[in-house]
C-alpha positions in Angstrom: -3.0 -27.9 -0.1 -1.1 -25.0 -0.1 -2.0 -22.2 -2.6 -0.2 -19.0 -4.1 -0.7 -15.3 -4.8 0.7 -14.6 -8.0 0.5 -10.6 -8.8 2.0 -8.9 -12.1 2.3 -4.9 -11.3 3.0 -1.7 -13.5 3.4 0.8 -10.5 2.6 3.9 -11.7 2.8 6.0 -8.2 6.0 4.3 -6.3 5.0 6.7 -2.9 1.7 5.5 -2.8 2.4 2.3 -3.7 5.0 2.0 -1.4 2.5 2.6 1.3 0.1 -0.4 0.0 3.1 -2.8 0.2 4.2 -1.2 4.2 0.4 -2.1 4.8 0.0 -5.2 3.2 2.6 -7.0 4.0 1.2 -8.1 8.0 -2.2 -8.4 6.1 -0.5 -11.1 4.1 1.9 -12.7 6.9 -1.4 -12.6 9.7 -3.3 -15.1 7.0 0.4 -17.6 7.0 1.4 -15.5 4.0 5.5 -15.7 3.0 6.6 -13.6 -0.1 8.7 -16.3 -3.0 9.3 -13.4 -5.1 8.8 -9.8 -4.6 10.0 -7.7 -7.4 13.0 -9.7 -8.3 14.7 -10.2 -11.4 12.7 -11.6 -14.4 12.3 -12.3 -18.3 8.9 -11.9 -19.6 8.6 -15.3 -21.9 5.0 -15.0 -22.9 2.1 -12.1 -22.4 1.5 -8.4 -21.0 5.2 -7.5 -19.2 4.7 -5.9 -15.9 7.9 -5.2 -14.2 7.1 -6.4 -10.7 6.0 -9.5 -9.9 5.0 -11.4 -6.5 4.4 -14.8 -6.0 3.8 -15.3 -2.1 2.5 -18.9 -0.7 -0.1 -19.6 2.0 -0.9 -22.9 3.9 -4.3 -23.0 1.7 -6.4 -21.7 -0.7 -8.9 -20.5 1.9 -6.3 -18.6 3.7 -5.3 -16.6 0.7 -8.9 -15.7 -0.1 -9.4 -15.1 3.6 -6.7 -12.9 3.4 -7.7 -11.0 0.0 -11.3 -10.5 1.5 -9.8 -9.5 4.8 -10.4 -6.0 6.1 -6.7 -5.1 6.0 -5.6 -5.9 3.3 -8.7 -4.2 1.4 -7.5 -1.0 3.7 -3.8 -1.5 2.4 -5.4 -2.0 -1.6 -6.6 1.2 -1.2 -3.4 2.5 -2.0 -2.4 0.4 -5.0 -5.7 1.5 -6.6 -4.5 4.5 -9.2 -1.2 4.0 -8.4 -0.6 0.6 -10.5 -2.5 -1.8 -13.0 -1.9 -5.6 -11.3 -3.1 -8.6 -11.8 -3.6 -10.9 -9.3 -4.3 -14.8 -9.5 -5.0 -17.3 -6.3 -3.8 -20.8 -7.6 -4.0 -24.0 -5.4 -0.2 -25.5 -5.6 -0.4 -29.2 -7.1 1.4 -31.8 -4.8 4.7 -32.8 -5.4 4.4 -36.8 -7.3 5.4 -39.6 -5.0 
């Protein structure tokens, strides 16, 4: 089963945060990562509004914690740390209904 990242940012430091997403973007593709949605347009329906939202897929739930966990991409969270509030879920995808 495939699973998603779904993050909902305030970016308070764009240069620093900048860097994070420069860093963690190989973190995320090495694990099978691919970004849905990253920072697109949106309409906040329900909740705390965050202007930047991600949603990025991997081929399972284990690779997306793997990848969370993973060495690199705590290196490139270093830099999102101060520099934005997120949110960030891990949610196995439900298969499509035959």
């Amino acid at each position: 089963m495939t699973a998603l990242w779904i993050a909902h940012v305030d970016v308070h430091d764009a240069d620093a945060y900048g860097k994070y997403a420069k860093a963690a973007g190989p973190a995320i593709a090495a694990h099978g990562g691919v970004f849905l949605a990253r920072g697109g347009r949106y309409q906040q329906m329900e909740g705390k509004d965050r202007p930047r939202n991600v949603v990025a897929r991997f081929p399972s739930f284990d690779d997306a914690v793997a990848c969370y966990n993973s060495a690199e991409y705590q290196a490139a969270l270093e830099f999102a740390k101060g520099a934005s509030d997120r949110d960030l879920v891990i949610v196995e995808e439900t298969p499509p209904s035959e």
